[in-house]
N, C-alpha and C positions, 0 to 999 in steps of 0.2 A: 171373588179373587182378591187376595189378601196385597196391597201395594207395596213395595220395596222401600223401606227408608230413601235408600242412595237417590230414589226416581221423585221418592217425594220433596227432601232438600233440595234437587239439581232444579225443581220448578219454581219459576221465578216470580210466581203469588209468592208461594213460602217464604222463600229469601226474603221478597218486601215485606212480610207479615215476620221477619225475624228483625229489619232492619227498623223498623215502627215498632217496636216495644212491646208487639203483643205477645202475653206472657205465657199463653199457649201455649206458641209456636215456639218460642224461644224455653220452655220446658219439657218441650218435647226432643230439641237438637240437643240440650242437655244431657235427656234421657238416654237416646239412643249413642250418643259419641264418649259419654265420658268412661266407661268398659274399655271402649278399642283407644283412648288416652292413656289410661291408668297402664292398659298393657302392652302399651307402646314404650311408655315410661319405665316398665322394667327390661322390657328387652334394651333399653340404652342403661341399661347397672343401674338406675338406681334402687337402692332398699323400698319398701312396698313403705314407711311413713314418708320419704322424700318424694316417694310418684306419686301418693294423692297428694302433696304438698305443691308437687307440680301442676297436678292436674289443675288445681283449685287457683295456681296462677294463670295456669294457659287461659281458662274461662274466663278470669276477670279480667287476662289483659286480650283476651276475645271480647268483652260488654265493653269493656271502656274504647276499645278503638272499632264497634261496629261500625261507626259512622266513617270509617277510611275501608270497608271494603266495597270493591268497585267492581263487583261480580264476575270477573276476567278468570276467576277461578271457581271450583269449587269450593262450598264454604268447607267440607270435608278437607281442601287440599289447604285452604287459609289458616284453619285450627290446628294443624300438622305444623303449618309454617312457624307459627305460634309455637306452639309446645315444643319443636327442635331449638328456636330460639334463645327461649327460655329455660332449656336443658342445658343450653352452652353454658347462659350467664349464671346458671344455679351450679355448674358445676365448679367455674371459676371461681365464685366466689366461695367454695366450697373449700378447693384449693387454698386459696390467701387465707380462707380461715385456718383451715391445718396447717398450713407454712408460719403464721402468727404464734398460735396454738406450741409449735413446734420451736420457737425462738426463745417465746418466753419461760419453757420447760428449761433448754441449755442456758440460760441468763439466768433461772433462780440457781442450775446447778454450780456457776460461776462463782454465785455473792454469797455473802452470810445475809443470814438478818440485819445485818449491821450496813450494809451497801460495800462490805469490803471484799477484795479477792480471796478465793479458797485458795486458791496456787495460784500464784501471777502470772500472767501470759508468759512463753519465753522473747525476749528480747527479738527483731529481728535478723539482726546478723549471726546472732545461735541459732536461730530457727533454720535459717540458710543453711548455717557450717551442718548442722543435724541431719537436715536434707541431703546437704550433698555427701555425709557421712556415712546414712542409708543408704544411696546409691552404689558407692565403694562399698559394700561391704557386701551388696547386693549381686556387686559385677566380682567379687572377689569369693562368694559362695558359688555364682555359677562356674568357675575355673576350678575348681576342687573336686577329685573324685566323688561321684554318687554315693556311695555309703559314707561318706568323711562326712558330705553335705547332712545325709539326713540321719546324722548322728547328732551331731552338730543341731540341726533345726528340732529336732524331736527333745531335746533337752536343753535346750535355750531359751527357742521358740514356743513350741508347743509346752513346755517342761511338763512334760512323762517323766515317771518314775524309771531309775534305771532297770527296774525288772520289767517293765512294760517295755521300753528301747528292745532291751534285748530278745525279746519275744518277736517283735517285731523285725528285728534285723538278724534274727535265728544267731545270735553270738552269746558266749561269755561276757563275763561282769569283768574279765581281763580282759579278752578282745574289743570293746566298748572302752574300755579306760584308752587303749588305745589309740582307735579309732577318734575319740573326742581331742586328745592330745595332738594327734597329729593335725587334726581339720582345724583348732585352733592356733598351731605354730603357722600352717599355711595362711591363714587368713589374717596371721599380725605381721606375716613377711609382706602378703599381697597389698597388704592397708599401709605398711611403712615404706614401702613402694611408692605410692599414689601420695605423699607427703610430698 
């Protein structure tokens, strides 16, 4: 009758004979656990080169701290503890690398080679007045009839071709002339309003 791993780890020869170096024992817990790690590691996302990258940590940071397991668990439930661990800290640090990664990408877009601005930041009290000029103009689109609106956004905004508008809003190249005219008189009456 062939033994069950799980029966053979949970006895506490084995464990001693994992916790004493012998290299058997401790190539055999290898053997049997690092499958159900690897495919533990993908079922938390990561890509199959970061789960053996993790596996290969959970292990070593299973050898280096064998001497702090206090047998309260399975060694099965300790190497889990481990590799969820170490999945957190591998993914955070994963994160700061892309959030890095992703700063210095918008900071080359900013300079030249020369360490100078491509466009200068805008000031912040323009940044404000901008703001709060998007918002007026935001609150002064939605007060305007729906076709005015997305006459108006479809050729400003989005800028469609006038024969694509019109297809779209099933009109004339004169009903659209209109349409735009009107939705822009409204929203310079609504915007001079709000002065």
């Amino acid at each position: 009758m062939r033994t069950n791993t799980t029966d053979v780890f949970s006895q506490d020869i084995f464990v001693t004979k994992v916790l004493e170096h012998d290299k058997e024992a401790q190539e055999q817990l290898v053997s049997a656990y690092t499958t159900h790690l690897f495919r533990a590691s993908l079922g938390l996302g990561f890509s199959p080169e970061d789960a053996d990258e993790l596996v290969q940590k959970t292990w070593l940071t299973f050898f280096e701290s064998l001497q702090r397991f206090e047998r309260k668990s399975h060694v099965r439930t300790y190497l889990f503890g481990i590799l969820y661990m170490t999945a957190k800290n591998l993914k955070r640090a994963n994160q700061k690398q892309f959030k890095m990664e992703l700063i210095d990408t918008l900071i080359d877009k900013d300079f030249d080679p020369a360490g100078e601005w491509v466009q200068k930041p805008v000031e912040p009290y323009k940044f404000a007045e901008r703001l709060q000029d998007a918002k007026n103009i935001k609150d002064c689109l939605d007060d305007i009839p729906l076709n005015y609106r997305m006459a108006f956004t479809l050729k400003e905004v989005e800028e469609c071709s006038t024969s694509e508008i019109c297809k779209i809003l099933e009109v004339t190249d004169t009903n659209l002339g209109v349409l735009l005219y009107r939705a822009k008189n409204k929203l310079r009456k609504c915007l001079e309003s709000k002065l």
